[in-house]
C-alpha positions as CSV (number, residue, x, y, z in Angstrom):
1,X,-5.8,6.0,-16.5
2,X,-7.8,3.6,-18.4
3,X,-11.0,5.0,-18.4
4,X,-12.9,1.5,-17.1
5,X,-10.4,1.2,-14.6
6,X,-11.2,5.1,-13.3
7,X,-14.9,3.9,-13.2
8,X,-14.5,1.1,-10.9
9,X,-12.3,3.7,-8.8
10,X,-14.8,6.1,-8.5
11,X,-18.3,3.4,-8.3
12,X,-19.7,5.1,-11.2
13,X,-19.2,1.7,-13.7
14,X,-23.0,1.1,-14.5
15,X,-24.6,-1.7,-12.4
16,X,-21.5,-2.5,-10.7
17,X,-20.1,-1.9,-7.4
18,X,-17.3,0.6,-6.6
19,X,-13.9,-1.8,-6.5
20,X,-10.7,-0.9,-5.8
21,X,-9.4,-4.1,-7.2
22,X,-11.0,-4.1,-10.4
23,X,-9.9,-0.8,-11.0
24,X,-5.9,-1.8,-9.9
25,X,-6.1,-4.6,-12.2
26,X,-7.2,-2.3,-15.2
27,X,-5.0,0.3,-13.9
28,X,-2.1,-2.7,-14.4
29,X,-3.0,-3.8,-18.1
30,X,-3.3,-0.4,-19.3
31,X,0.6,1.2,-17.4
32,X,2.0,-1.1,-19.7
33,X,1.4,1.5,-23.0
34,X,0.0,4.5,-20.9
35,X,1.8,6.9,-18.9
36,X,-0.8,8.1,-17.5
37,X,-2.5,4.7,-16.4
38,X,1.3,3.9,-14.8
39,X,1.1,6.9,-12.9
40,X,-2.1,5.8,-11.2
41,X,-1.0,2.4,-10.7
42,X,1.8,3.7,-8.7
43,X,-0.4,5.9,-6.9
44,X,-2.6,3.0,-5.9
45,X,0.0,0.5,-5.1
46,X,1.7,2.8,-3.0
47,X,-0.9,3.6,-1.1
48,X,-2.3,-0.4,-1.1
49,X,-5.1,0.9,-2.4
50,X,-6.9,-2.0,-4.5
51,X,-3.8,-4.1,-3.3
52,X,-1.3,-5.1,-1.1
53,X,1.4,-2.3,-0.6
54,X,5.0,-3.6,-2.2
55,X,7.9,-1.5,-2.0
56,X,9.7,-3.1,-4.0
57,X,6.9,-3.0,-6.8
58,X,6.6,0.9,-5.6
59,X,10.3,1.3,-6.5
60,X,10.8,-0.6,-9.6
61,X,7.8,1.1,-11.6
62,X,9.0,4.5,-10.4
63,X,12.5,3.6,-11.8
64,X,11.3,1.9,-14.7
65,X,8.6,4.9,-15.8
66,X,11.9,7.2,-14.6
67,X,13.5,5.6,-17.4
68,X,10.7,5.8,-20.1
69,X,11.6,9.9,-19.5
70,X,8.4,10.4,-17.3
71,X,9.4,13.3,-15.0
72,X,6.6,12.9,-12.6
73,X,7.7,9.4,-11.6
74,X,11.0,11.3,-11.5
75,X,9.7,13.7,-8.9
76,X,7.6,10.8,-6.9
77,X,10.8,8.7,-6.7
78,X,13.0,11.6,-5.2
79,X,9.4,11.9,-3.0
80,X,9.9,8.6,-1.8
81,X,13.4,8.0,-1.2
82,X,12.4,11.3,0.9
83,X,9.5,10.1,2.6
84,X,11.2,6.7,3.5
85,X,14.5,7.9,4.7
86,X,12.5,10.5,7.4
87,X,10.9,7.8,9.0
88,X,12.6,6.3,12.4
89,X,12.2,2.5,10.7
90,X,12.5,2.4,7.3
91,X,10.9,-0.4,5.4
């Protein structure tokens, strides 16, 4: 996770207020060469935190970091094909 883009998360960037938003768009520049910053993008789009939720977004960057040989998005995609195939309407 980018580490201005955790601060922002958290509300400890100095002199700023605590934004979701902010910290989803540095989350977003920095997934594109860290792992780790991809992971938390996920996280926060599939939760529509700092955003709007988007499946489809949730899916391709699971199956896209899937490819890049990052098991974790591995194990969250098998999570949620899970998660969405339990519930009575699926989106």
């Amino acid at each position: 996770m980018s580490t201005i883009g955790r601060m922002y998360y958290q509300g400890t960037m100095p002199l700023e207020p605590q934004s979701y938003e902010i910290s989803f768009r540095y989350q977003s520049q920095a997934a594109e060469k860290d792992a780790w910053a991809a992971a938390e993008r996920i996280m926060m789009l599939r939760g529509g935190i700092g955003c709007e939720f988007d499946y489809g977004k949730v899916l391709q960057y699971l199956r896209d970091n899937t490819r890049k040989g990052d098991d974790v998005s591995l194990m969250a995609l098998a999570q949620f094909d899970r998660d969405r195939s339990n519930r009575k309407h699926p989106v």
